[in-house]
C-alpha positions as CSV (number, residue, x, y, z in Angstrom):
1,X,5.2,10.4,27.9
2,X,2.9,13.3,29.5
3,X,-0.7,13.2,29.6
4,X,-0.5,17.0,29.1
5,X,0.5,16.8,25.5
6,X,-2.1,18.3,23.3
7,X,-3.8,16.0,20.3
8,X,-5.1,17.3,17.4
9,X,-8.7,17.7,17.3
10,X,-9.1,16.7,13.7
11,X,-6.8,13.2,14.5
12,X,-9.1,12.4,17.5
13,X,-12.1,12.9,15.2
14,X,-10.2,10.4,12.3
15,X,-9.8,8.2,15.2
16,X,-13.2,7.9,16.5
17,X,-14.4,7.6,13.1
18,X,-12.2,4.1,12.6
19,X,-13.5,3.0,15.4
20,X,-17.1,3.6,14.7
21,X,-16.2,2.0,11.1
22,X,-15.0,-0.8,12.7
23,X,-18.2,-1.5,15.2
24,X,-20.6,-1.2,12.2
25,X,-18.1,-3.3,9.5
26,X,-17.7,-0.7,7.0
27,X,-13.8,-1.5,6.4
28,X,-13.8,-0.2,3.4
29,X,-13.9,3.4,3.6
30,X,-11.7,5.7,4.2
31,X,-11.5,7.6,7.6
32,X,-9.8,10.5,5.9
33,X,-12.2,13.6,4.9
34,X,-10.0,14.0,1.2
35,X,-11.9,15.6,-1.5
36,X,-13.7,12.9,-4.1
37,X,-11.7,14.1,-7.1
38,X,-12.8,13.8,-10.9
39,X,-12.7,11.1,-13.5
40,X,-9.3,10.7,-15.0
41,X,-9.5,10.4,-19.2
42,X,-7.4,7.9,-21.1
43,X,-5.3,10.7,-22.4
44,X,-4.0,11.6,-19.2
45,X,-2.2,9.2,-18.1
46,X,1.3,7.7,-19.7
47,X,1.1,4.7,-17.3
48,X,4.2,3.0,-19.0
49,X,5.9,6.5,-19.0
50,X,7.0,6.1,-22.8
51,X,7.1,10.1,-23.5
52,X,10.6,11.9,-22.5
53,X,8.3,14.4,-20.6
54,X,7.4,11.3,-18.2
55,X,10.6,10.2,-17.5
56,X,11.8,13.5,-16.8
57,X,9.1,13.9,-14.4
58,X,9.6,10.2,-12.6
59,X,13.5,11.0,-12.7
60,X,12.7,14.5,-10.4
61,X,9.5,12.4,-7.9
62,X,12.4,9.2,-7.8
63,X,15.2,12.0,-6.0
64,X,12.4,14.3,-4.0
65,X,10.7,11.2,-2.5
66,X,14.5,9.4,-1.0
67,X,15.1,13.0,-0.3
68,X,11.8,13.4,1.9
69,X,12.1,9.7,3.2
70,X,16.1,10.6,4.3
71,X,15.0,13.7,6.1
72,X,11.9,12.8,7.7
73,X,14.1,9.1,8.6
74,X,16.8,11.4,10.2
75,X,14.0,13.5,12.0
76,X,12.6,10.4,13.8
77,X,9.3,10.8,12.2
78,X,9.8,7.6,10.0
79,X,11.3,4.7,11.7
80,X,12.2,1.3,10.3
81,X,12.9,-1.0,13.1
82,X,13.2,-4.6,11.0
83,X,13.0,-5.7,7.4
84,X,12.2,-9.3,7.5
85,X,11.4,-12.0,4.8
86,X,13.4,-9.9,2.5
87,X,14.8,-13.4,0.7
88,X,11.1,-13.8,-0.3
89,X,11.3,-11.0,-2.9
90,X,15.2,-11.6,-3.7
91,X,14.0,-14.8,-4.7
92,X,11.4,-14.1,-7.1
93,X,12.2,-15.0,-10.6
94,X,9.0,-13.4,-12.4
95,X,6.9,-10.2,-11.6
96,X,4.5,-10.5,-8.6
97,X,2.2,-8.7,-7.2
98,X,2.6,-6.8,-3.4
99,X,0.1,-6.5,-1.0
100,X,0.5,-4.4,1.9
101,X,-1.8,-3.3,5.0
102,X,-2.8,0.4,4.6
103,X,-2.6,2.8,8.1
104,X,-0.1,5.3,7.1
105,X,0.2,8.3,4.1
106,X,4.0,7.5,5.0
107,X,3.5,3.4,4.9
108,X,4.4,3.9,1.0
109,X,7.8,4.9,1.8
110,X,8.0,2.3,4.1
111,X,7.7,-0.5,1.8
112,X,9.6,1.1,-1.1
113,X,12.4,0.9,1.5
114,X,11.7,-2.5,2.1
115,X,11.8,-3.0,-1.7
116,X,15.2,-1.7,-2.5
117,X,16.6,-3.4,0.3
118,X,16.0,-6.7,-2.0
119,X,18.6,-5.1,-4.7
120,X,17.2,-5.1,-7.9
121,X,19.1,-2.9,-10.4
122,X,16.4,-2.8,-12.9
123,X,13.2,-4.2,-11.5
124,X,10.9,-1.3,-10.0
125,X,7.9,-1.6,-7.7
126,X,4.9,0.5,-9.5
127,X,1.2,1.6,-7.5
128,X,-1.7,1.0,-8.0
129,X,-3.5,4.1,-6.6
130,X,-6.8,5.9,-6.2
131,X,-8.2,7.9,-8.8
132,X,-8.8,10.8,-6.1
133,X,-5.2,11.1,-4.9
134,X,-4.2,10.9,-9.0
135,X,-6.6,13.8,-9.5
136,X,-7.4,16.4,-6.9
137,X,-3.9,16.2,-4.1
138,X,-1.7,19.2,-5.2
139,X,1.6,20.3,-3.7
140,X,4.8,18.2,-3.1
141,X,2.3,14.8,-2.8
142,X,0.7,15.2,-5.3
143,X,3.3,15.3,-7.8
144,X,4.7,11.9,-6.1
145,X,1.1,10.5,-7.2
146,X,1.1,11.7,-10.6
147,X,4.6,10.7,-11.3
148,X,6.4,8.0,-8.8
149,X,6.0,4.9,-10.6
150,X,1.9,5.4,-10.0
151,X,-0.8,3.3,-11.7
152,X,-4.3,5.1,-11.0
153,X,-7.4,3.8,-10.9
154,X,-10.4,5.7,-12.9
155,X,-14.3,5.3,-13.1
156,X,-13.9,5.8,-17.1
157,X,-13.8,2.4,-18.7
158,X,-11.4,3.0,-21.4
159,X,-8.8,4.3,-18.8
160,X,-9.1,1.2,-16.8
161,X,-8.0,-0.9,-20.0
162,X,-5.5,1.2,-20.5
163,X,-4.4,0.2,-16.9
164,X,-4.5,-3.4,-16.9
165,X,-2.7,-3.7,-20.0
166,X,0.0,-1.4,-18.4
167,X,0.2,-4.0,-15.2
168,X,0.0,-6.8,-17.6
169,X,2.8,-5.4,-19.6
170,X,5.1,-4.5,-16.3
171,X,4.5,-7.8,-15.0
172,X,5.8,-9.7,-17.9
173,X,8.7,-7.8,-17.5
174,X,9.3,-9.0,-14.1
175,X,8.0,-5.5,-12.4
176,X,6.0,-5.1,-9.2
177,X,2.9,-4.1,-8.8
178,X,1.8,-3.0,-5.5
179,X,-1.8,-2.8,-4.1
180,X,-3.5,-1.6,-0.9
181,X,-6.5,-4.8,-1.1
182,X,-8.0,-3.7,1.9
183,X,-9.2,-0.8,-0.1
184,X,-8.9,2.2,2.6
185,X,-6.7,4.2,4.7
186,X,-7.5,4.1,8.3
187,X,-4.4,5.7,10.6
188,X,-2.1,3.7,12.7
189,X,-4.8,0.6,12.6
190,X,-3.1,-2.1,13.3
191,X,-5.3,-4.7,12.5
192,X,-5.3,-6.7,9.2
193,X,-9.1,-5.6,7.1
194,X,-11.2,-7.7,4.8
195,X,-10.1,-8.0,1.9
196,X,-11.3,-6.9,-1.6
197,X,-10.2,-9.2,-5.1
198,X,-8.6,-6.4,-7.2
199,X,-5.0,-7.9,-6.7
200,X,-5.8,-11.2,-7.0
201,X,-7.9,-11.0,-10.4
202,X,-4.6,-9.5,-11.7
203,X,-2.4,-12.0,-10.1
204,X,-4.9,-14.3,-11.4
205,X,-5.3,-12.9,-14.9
206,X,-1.5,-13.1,-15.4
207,X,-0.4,-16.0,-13.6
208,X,1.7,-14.7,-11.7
209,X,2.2,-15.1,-7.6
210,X,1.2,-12.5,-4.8
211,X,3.9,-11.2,-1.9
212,X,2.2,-10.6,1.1
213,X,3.6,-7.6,3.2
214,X,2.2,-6.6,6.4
215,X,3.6,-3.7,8.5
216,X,3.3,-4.1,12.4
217,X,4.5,-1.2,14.5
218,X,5.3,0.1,18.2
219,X,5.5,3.4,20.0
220,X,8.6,5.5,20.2
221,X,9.3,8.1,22.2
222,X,9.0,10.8,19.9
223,X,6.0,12.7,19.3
224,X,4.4,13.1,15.4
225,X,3.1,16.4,14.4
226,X,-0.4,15.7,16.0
227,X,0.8,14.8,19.2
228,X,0.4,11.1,18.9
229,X,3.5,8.5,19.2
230,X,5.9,7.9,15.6
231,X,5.4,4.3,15.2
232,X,8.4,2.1,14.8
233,X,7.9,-0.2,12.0
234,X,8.4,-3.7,11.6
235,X,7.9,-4.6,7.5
236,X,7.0,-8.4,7.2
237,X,7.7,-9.9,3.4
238,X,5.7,-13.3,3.6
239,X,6.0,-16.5,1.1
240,X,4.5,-15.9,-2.2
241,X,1.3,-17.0,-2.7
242,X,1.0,-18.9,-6.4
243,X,-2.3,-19.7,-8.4
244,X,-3.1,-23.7,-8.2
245,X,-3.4,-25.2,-11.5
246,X,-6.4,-27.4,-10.7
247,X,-8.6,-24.1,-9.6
248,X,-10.7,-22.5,-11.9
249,X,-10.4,-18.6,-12.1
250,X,-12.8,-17.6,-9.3
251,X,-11.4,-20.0,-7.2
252,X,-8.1,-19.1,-7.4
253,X,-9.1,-15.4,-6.5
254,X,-11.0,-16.2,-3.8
255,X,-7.7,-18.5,-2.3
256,X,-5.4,-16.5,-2.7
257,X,-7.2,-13.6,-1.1
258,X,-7.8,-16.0,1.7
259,X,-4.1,-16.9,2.0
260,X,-3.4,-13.8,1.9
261,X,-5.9,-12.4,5.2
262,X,-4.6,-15.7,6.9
263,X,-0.7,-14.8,6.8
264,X,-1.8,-11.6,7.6
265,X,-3.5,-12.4,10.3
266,X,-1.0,-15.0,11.4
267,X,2.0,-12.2,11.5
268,X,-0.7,-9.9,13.7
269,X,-0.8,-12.3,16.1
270,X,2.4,-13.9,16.5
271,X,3.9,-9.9,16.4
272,X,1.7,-8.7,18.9
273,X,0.8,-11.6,21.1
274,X,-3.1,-11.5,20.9
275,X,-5.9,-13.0,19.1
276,X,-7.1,-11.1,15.8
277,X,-10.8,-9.8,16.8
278,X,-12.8,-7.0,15.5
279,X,-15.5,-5.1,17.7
280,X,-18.1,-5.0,14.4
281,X,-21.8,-5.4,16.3
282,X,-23.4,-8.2,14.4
């Protein structure tokens, strides 16, 4: 590929940011400059999508997104090069919830694909999102937030009951839930980050397991929109990881995040031949 290709400023400025994220620790915060957004009330949201109005709308995001996932697959800008581990979510007899490494806007489209190529007629993966990206992204994305199987998060109290009861309702009926636990987007990282509990207190709080997904990916030859390499990815369904009985609560959070960063960890390695090290300045 030519050294002459120009890069977007603004992506080289994302970039550097990660990396001075990662040299200070901070892995928890986002490298993109989005706009904060506003709290989301507990009347704006029909999380289980009971009204006729919200299945209208989640019928019209369902046939724009595998439209825009078709087109941008056939353009080369999204590229699936292996689904593997998919018996692990075939298999799964109750709801669960997913975890998946965040680098990409795009990695959500990755790992619906890698959902539906498990089969399910009725069971639907659902998302736990960001309040910001519920309330302040407009245009063709931002109606995929609002109304693709999404579950934001909010800083007002009573809209956060009203969204665990919604993931403790979906999960009794056998649903998905998935989660970003790392807690931030940083672009075409390709490193596993710390992990936060939010996933694993609901796992926990419903007794129900945690799929582990991590997404590893390799250059292609074609160029993305900011001059920078698409990335081939490789979508990695791990064994569940199931609450122990003889733990109490906290400890059964605190495991199963654990598990979860060492699979993680463990595919990162194996996939791309090197030891998992971070250059945070201690």
């Amino acid at each position: 590929m030519s050294d002459q290709v120009v890069k977007n400023p603004e992506r080289v400025a994302i970039l550097q940011k990660i990396e001075e994220l990662e040299k200070k620790g901070i892995f928890d915060q986002d490298a993109e400059n989005d706009p904060e957004g506003r709290e989301l009330l507990p009347n704006e949201v029909d999380y289980l999508c009971k009204k006729l109005s919200s299945k209208i709308a989640r019928k019209m995001a369902y046939s724009q997104s595998h439209k825009f996932a078709k087109k941008m697959m056939k353009a080369g800008q999204l590229v699936i090069k292996d689904i593997r581990g998919i018996e692990y979510l075939k298999n799964m007899a109750t709801g669960a919830m997913i975890t998946c490494n965040h680098f990409h806007p795009f990695d959500s489209f990755a790992i619906e694909i890698g959902f539906e190529a498990a089969g399910f007629k009725k069971r639907k993966m659902h998302r736990i999102i960001d309040e910001k990206n519920y309330t302040s992204m407009q245009g063709f994305f931002g109606f995929l937030m609002r109304n693709y199987y999404t579950l934001p998060l909010s800083r007002n109290k009573r809209t956060m009951v009203n969204m665990m009861k919604a993931v403790d309702t979906l999960l009794a009926k056998r649903h998905f839930v998935l989660v970003y636990p790392e807690q931030s987007l940083w672009w075409n990282y390709r490193k596993p980050k710390p992990l936060k509990d939010g996933a694993y207190k609901l796992a926990v709080r419903n007794n129900t397991p945690v799929v582990p997904v991590f997404i590893t990916m390799e250059d292609t030859d074609v160029l993305d929109g900011d001059g920078y390499p698409v990335q081939a990815y490789t979508i990695h369904i791990c064994k569940p990881i199931y609450p122990k009985e003889n733990l109490s609560k906290q400890e059964n959070i605190a495991y199963m995040r654990d598990e979860n960063y060492r699979v993680w960890k463990e595919v990162y390695e194996n996939t791309y031949g090197i030891p998992l090290t971070y250059t945070t300045v201690q």
